[in-house]
C-alpha positions as CSV (number, residue, x, y, z in Angstrom):
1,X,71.8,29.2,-25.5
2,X,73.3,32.7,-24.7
3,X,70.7,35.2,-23.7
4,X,70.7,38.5,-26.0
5,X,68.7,41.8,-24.8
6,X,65.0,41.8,-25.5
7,X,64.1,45.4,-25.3
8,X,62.2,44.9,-22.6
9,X,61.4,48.7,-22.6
10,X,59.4,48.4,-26.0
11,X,55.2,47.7,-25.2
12,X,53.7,44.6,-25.9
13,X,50.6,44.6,-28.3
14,X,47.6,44.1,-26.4
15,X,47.1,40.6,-26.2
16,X,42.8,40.8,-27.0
17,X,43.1,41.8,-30.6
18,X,42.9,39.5,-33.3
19,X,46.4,41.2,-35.8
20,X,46.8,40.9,-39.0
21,X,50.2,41.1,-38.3
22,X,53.7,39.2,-38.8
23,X,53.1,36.1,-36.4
24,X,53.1,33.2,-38.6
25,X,55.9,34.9,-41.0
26,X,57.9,34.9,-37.7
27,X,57.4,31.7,-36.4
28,X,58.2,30.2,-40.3
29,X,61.4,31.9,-39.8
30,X,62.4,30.8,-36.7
31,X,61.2,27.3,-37.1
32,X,64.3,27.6,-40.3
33,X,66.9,28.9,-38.1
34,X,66.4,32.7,-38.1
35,X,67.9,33.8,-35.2
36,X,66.3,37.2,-35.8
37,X,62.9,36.1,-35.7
38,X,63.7,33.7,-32.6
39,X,64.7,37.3,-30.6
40,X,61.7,39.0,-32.1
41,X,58.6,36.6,-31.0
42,X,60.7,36.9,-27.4
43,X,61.0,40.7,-27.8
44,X,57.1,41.2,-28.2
45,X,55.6,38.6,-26.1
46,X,57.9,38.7,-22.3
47,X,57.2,42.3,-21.6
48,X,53.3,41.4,-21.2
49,X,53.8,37.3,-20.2
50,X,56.3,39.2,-17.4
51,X,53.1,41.7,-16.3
52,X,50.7,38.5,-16.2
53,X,52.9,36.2,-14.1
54,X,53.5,39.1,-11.6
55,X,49.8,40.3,-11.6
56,X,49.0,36.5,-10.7
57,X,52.1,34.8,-9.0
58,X,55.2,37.2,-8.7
59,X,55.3,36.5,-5.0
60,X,56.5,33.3,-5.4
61,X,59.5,34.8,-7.2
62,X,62.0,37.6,-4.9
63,X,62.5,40.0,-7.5
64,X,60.9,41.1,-11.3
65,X,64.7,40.2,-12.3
66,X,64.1,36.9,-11.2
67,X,60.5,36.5,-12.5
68,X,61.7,38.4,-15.9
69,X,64.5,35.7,-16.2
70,X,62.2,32.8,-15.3
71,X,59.7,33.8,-17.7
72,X,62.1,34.0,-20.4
73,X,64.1,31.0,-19.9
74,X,60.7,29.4,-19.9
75,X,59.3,30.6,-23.4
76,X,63.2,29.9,-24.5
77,X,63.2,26.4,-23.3
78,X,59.7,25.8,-24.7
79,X,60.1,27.5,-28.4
80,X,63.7,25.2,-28.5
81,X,62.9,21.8,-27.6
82,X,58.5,22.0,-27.6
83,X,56.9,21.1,-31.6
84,X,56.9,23.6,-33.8
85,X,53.8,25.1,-34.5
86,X,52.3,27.6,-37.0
87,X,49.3,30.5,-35.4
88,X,48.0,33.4,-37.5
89,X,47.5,35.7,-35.0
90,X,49.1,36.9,-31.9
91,X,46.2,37.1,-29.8
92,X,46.5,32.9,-30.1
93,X,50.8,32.8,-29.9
94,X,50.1,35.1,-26.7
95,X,47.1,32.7,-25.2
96,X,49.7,29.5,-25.8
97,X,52.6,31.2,-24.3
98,X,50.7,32.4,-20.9
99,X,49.5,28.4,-20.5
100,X,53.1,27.3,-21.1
101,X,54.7,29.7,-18.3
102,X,52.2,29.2,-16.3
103,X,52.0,25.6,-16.7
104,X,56.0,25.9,-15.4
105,X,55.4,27.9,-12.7
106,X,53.2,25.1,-11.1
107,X,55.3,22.4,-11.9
108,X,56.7,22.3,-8.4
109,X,59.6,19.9,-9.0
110,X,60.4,20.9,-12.8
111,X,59.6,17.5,-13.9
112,X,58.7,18.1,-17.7
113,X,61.1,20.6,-18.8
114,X,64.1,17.9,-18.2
115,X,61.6,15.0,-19.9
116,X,60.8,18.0,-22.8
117,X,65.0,18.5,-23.6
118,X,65.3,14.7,-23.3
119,X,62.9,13.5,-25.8
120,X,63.8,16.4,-28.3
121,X,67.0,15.5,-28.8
122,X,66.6,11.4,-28.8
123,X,63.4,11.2,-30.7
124,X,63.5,14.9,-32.9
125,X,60.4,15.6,-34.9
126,X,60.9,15.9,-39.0
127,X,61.7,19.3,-39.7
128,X,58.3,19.1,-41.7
129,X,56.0,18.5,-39.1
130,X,54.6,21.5,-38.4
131,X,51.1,21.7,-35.9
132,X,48.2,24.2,-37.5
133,X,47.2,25.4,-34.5
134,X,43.9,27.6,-35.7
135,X,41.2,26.4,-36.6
136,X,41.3,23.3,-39.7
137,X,40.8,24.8,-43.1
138,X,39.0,22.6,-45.5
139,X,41.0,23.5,-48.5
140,X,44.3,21.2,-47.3
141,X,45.3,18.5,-48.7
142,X,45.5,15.3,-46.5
143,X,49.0,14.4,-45.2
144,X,51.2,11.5,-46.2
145,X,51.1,8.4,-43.6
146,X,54.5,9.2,-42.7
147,X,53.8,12.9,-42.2
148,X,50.2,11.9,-40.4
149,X,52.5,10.1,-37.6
150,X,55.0,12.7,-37.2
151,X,51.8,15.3,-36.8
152,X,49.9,12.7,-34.7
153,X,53.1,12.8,-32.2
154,X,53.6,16.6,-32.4
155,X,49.9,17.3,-31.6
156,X,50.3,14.5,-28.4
157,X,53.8,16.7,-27.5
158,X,51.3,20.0,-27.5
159,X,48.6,18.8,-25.9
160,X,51.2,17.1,-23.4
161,X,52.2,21.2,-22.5
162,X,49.0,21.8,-21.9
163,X,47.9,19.4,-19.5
164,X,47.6,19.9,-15.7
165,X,51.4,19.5,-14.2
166,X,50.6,16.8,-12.0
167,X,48.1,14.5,-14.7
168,X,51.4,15.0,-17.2
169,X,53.7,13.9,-14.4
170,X,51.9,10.1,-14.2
171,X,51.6,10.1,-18.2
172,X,55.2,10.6,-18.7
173,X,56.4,8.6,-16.0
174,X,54.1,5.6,-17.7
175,X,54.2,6.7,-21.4
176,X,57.7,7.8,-21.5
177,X,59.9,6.3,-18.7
178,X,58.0,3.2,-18.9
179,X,57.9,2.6,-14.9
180,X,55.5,0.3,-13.1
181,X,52.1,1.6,-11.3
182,X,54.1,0.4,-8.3
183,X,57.0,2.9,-9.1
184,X,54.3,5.8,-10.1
185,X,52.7,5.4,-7.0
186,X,56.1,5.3,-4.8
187,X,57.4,8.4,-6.6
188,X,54.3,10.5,-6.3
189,X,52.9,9.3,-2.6
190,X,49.6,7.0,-3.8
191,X,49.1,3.5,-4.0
192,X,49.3,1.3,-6.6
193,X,45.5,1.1,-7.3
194,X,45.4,5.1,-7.4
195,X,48.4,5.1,-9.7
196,X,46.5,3.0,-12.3
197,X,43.5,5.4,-11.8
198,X,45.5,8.5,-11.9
199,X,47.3,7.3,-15.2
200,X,43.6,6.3,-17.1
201,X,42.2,9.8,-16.3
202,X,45.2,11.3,-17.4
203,X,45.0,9.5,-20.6
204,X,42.0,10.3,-21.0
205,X,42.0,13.9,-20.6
206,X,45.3,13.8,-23.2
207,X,43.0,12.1,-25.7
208,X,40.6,15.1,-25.6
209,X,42.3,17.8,-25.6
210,X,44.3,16.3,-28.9
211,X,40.7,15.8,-30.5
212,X,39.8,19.2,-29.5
213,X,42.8,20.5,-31.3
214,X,42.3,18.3,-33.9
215,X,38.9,19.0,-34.9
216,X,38.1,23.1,-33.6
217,X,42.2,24.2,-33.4
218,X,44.0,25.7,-30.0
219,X,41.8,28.5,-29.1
220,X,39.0,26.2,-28.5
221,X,41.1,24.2,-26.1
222,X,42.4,27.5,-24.5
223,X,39.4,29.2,-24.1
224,X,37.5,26.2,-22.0
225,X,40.0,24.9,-20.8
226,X,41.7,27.1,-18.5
227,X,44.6,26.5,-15.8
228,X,42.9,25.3,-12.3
């Protein structure tokens, strides 16, 4: 994907106030192809998702070029290939965004972005299935079976993002690649035993944060569940 300037110049909204603002008009458009809309959500949020990473890991990185660009590629690579979603405010796109970067940023070996591209492209989600990421409303209808699936395996793909780099690492290496305890264990420095073990909690924690979401919406997940 080329990359286009951002106005890096213009101030990001502050990230603590709930907006009635644009956000899920924007993300709608993007999620149809509006290229416009794609620059704007990147325009707003990398000024202040660039300020955060460099207030709390910029010297891992040798320049703010460098962290600007990593940042960037990162929200690029995750709003291309990651589920689409719908949020009504801001303050929640922002909150989602900063645990995606972040998320990158200790993923020493870059193992899930690759996995992420991969899986996009050879098992796509229906254009239709599109995650409500704040809190359930009662008032919406129930989805068809077929739309339930697609849903059930966009909301694993989210929850999947925000999961601890390393319990993600065993899931998709078991879930996704299919490989043996034996070769999880070889590939990440623990025995066979600890593999299994590594791979149950992981699956567990998976299954709660997609309940969470599920049942209270993302801000309940982001809130209590913070990055270690």
């Amino acid at each position: 994907m080329s990359r286009e300037p951002t106005g890096l110049s213009r101030p990001a909204p502050p990230p603590d106030e709930v907006l009635s603002d644009d956000t899920a008009q924007l993300l709608g458009r993007w999620r149809n192809g509006d290229r416009a809309a794609f620059d704007a959500i990147l325009r707003d949020a990398l000024p202040w998702l660039t300020a955060h990473v460099d207030r709390r890991l910029g010297d891992r990185l040798r320049s703010h070029e460098e962290l600007e660009d990593f940042v960037q590629d990162a929200l690029v690579d995750f709003l291309t290939y990651g589920p689409g979603f719908e949020v009504r405010s801001r303050r929640l796109l922002y909150a989602l965004l900063k645990r995606i970067v972040e998320n990158v940023l200790r993923d020493k070996n870059d193992y899930y972005r690759a996995k992420r591209r991969t899986r996009s492209v050879e098992r796509p989600l229906p254009s239709d299935s599109v995650l409500q990421l704040d809190p359930p409303r009662a008032d919406v209808q129930s989805p068809s079976r077929e739309l339930r699936k697609s849903e059930d395996e966009a909301r694993v793909r989210m929850a999947l993002e925000l999961m601890d780099p390393e319990e993600r690492q065993v899931l998709v290496m078991r879930e996704w690649d299919q490989l043996t305890f034996a070769k999880i264990g070889a590939e990440i420095g623990v025995s066979e035993p600890a593999a299994r073990m590594r791979s149950h909690r992981a699956m567990m924690r998976l299954s709660e944060i997609v309940h969470r979401m599920e049942e209270k919406g993302l801000a309940d997940v982001l809130d209590t569940e913070p990055p270690r």
